[in-house]
N, C-alpha and C positions, 0 to 999 in steps of 0.2 A: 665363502659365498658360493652357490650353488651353481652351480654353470649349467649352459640353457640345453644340453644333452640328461642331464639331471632331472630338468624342469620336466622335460619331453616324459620323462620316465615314470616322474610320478604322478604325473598328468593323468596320461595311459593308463596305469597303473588303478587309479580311482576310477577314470572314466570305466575299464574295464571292469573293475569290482561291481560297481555300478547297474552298469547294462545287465550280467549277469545275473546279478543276486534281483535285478525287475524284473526280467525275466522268469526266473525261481519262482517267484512270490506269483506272476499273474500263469504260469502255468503247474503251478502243484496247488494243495491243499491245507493251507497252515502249517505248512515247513517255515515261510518265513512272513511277517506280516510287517503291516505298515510301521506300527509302535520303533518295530527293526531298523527299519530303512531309515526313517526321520533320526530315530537317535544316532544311526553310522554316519549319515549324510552333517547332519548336524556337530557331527566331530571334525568330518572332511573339511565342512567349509573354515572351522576354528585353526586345522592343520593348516591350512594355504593362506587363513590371515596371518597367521603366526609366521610362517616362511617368508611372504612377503614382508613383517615387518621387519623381520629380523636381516634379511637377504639384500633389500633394494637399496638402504644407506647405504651401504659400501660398494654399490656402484654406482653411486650418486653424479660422479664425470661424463659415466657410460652411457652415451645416451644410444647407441645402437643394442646395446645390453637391455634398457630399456625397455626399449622399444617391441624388440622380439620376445620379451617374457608378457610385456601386455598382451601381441600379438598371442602366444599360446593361451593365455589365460582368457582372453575375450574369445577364440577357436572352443575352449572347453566349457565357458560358459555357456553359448550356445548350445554346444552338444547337450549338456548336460537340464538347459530348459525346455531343449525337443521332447527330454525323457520326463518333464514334469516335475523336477526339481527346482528349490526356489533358488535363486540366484544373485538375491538384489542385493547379499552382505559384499559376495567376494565382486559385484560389479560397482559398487561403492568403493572398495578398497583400489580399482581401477581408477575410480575419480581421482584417491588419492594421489595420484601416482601422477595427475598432470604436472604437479608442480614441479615434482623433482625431475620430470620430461623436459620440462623449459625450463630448470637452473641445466642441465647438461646440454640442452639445444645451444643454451645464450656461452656454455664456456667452449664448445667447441666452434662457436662461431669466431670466437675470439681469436683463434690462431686462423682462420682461411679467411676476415678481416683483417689482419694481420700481413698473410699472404697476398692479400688484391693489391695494396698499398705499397710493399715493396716491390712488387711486379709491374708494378703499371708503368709506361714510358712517359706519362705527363705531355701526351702530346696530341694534341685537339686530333679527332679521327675523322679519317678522310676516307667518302664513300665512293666508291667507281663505279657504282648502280644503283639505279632505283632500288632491287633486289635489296643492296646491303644497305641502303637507306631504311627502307622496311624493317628487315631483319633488326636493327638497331633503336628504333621505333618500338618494335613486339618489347625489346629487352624492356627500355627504358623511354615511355611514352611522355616525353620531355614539349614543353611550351612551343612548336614549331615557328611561333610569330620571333622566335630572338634567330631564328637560322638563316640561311642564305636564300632566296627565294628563287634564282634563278632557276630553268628547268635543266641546264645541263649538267652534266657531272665531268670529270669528279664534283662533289661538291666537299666543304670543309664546315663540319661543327666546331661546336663552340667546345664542347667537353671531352676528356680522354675517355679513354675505355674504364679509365677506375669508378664514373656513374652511374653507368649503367649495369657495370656489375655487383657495385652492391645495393642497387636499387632489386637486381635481380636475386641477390642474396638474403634481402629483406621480402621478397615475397612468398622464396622458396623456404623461408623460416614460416613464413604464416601455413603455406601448404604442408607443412609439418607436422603442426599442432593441429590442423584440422585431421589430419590422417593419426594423430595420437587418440584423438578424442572422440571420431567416430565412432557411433555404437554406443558409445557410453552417457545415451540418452540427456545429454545437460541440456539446458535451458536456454534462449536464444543470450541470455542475461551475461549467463558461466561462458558461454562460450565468448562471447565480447569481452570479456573481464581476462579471460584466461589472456589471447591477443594480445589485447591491448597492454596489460601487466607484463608478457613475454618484450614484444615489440621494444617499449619505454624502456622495459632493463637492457634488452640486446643494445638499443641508443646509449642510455647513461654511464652503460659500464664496458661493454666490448668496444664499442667504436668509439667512443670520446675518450678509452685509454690511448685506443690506437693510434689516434690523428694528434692527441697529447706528445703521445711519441713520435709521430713522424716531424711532428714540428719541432721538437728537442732538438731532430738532428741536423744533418747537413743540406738539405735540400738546396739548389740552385737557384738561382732566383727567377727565371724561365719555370722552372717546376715550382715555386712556390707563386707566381700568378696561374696558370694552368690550376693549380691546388684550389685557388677561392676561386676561380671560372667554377670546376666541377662541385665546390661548397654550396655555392649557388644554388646550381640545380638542385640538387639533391633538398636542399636547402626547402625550397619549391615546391618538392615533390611528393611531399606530406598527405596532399589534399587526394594525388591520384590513387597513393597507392590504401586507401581508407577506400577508395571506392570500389579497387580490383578487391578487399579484402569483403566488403559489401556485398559486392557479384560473389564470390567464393559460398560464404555463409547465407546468402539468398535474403539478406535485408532489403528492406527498401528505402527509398530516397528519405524517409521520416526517422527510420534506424541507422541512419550513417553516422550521425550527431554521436550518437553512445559509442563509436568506435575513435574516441580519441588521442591521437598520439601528438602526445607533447613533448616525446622524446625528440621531435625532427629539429628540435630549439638547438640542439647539440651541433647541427651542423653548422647554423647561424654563427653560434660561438667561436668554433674553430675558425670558422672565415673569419670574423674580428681576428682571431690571434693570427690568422697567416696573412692577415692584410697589414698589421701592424709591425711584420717582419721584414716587408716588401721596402720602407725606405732606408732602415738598415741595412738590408741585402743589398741595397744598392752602391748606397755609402762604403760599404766593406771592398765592390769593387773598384768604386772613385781611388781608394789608398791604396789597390794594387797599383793602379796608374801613375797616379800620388809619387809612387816608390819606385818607378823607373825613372824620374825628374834626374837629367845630368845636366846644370847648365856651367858655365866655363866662367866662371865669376869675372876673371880677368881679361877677356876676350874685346878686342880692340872695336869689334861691330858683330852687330846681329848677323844671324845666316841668314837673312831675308823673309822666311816662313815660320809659322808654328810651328813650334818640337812636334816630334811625332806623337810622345806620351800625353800631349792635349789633343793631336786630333782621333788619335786612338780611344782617349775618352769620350771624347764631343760624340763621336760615330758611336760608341755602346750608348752613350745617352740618349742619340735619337732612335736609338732602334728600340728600345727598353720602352718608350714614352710613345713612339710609333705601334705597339702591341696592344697599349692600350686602346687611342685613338681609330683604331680601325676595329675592335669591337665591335657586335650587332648593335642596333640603336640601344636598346633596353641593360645591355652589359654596359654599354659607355655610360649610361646614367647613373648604375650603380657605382659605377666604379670610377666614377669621375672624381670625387672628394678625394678619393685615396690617392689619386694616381695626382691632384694638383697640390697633395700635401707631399708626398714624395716628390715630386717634381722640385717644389719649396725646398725641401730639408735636402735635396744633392746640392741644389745652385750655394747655398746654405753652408754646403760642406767645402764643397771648392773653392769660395771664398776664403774660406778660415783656412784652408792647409795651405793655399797656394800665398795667404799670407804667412803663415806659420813657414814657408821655405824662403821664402825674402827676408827675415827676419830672423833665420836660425843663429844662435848664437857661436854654431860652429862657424859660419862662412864670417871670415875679420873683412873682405874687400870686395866691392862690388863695383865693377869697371863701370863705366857710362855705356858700351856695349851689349855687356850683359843684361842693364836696366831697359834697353831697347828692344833683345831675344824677349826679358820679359811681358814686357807692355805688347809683344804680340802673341804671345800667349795669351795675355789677357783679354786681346781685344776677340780672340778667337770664341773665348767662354760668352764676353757679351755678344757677340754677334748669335752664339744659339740662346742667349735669354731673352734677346729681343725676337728670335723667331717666334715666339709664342707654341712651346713644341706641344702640349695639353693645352685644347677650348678655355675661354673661359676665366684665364689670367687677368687682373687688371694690368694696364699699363707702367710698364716698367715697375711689376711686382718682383720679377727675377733679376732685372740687372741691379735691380738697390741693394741687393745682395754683395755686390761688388763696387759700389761706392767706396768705401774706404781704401780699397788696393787701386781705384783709378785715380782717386783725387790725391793720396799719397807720392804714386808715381808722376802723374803733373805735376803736381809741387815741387818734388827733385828734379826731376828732367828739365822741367821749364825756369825754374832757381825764381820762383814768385814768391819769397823772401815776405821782400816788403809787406806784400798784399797780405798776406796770412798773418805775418804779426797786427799791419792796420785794422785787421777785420776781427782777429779772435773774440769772440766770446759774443761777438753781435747776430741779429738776426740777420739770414740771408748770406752768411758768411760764404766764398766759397768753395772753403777749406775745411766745411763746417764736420767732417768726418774726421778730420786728421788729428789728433790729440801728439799735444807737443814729445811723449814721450814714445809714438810712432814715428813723429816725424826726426827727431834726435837720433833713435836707432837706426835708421834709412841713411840721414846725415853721416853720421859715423863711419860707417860701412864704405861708403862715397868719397869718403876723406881720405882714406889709407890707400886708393887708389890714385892720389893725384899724383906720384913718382912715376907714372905708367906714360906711355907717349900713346899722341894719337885718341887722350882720354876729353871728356867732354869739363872732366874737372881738375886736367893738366894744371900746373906750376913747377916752373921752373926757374921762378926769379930772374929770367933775364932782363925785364921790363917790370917798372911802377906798375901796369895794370893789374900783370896778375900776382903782383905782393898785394896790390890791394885788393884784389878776388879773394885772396887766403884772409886777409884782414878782415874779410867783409863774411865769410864764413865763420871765424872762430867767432867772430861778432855775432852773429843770428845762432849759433850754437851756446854761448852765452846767456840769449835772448832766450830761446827756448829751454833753457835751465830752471831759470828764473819763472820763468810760465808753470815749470813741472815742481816749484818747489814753492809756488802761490807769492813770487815776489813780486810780479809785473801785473 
């Protein structure tokens, strides 16, 4: 590959053959005539297509490479039409050359795309001046109706610094190709087409690897809401940046329409995938919390309060669901479905593991105590389902979630025996959550703890009562055999 000291050389080198030998020709006498010149000139321009074709694939990456051998080549094509030489082969071969301009623009975008997105702190930017409100405005001229309207500062947006810079990354690609293609006379057509073709590939292939991969990885769940805030915009922002690209190229409001990018669908997409990671994220951290649960299975009475490892979760859950809710009006709308299906699928989750820890097959005894610690932990989760932490909830959407671990734990605590066998299977039942081989496992657990003192399901045989309390248990455990084995 010829490198651009090369280029420089034989540039010169022709321009200079060039000037002299017209020279010669318009000041002697038939030393050299036109026949001469046409057929040298006519080799030259075959030499420099040939170079170019041969030279530019293999630095098809290089777009500064590029860049700078157009620059010399559009420098000498000039010179060389001052002197009355024709030019339009090697300035077509110039045309050629946008495309491989914009496969090397879209791959080196790829890595400082790449670059914004690990760099970014994911954390809505806050301006201390009108000034930096401005400045931030110029970058990325974002919908001002979703921001804070107040007149004082600081003031706090909606998006991190990662939209506005590659909203600014996107416009300094288009001012790119317009300084590629300068001079090389295209058509109002070519040049919309060139755009528009560069922009859509820069969309489908740099930055929808990119956000492909950032969402592979580890993000937090604070960063991956921040992540579809800034999807949003960007999202959005399709229609402004078609107009600065308008103003650029000197369209007017009837030529905007042919500047269409439908690459901006890309960012739409990745918001789906990062909004659809958002109740997972959440859940991943409910079973951190999940996984500090100590309770004392044997423990003669409750410690009066919720474990700590529920109110530790309650408080991330209202703060996670408080991020949404205080949103600008138009972001809470969006993101209201998400944020009450996430809301759903936690309450969802707590349910099932906080039954899944009552139930584990490793714990053999569970004191009357310990059923008491539980039942206020429980009562802790419904009391934030009944807050209504997301707009919008029907009534007792989220505590139905936890019907089966309340009406379970009444039915042991309260020994409402009778009632549950009299009602099973009726409408209005209500026990009507509790399936005999929940309530058997529960049972079980309860039983192995009646040697304990101080227990709510003590026996000690000293008195007929509580022989008949044990009578009357292995009785209803019998009862609920027979329920689990379709004989009753």
């Amino acid at each position: 590959m010829l490198s651009l000291e090369n280029w420089k050389r034989i540039l010169l080198g022709i321009v200079g053959f060039f000037v002299i030998e017209d020279h010669v020709m318009a000041t002697t006498d038939g030393l050299i005539d036109r026949n001469f010149m046409d057929t040298r000139w006519s080799d030259a321009v075959e030499f420099l297509k040939c170079a170019l074709k041969t030279n530019l694939p293999y630095a098809e990456a290089n777009m500064d490479y590029i860049f700078e051998v157009r620059n010399l080549i559009a420098l000498f094509c000039q010179t060389m039409k001052s002197y009355g030489f024709g030019v339009s082969e090697i300035q077509n071969s110039l045309v050629d050359m946008k495309e491989m301009f914009s496969h090397a623009l879209v791959g080196k975008s790829k890595q400082t795309i790449a670059e914004i997105l690990a760099n970014d702190n994911y954390t809505a930017i806050t301006v201390e001046t009108e000034e930096e409100y401005d400045a931030v405005f110029r970058r990325f001229p974002f919908d001002e109706r979703d921001t804070d309207k107040s007149s004082t500062f600081p003031r706090r947006l909606p998006f991190s610094d990662l939209a506005p810079q590659l909203f600014q990354h996107l416009n300094d690609h288009v001012v790119q190709l317009l300084e590629f293609t300068h001079g090389m006379n295209l058509s109002r057509t070519d040049t919309d087409d060139i755009i528009r073709k560069s922009i859509n590939s820069l969309l489908d292939e740099s930055i929808q690897s990119n956000f492909a991969k950032l969402l592979g990885g580890r993000l937090q769940l604070l960063q991956l809401i921040q992540l579809s805030i800034n999807l949003y915009y960007l999202e959005n922002s399709g229609t402004t940046l078609q107009n600065q690209i308008a103003a650029l190229i000197g369209a007017s409001e009837e030529q905007i329409h042919s500047i269409k990018l439908t690459g901006f669908k890309v960012f739409q997409v990745s918001r789906y995938s990062a909004e659809s990671k958002i109740p997972e994220k959440i859940n991943e951290r409910i079973d951190e919390f999940i996984g500090l649960a100590e309770y004392d299975w044997e423990a003669s009475e409750a410690i009066g309060h919720a474990s700590d490892y529920i109110l530790d979760m309650i408080s991330f859950l209202k703060t996670i669901f408080e991020t949404f809710t205080n949103l600008p009006h138009k972001l809470n709308m969006k993101f209201s479905q998400m944020a009450l299906e996430a809301c759903r699928k936690a309450c969802e989750h707590v349910a099932k593991e906080l039954l899944h820890i009552l139930l584990n097959p490793d714990v053999k005894v569970i004191s009357s105590g310990a059923l008491q610690q539980f039942e206020l932990d429980l009562c802790q989760c419904e009391t934030f389902a009944n807050s209504a932490p997301i707009p919008d909830l029907r009534e007792e959407e989220l505590t139905s979630f936890f019907y089966t671990l309340r009406q379970l734990l009444d039915l042991v605590i309260n020994k409402e025996w009778a009632t549950y066998l009299a009602d099973y299977g009726k409408d209005g039942n209500k026990y009507a959550k509790v399936t005999p081989k929940l309530a058997i496992a529960l049972l079980e657990k309860t039983k192995e703890s009646y040697k304990g003192k101080n227990n709510l399901f003590t026996f000690n045989f000293k008195n007929q009562k509580e022989k008949d309390e044990k009578k009357l248990t292995e009785a209803v455990l019998k009862e609920l055999r027979g329920l689990t084995n379709g004989h009753a």
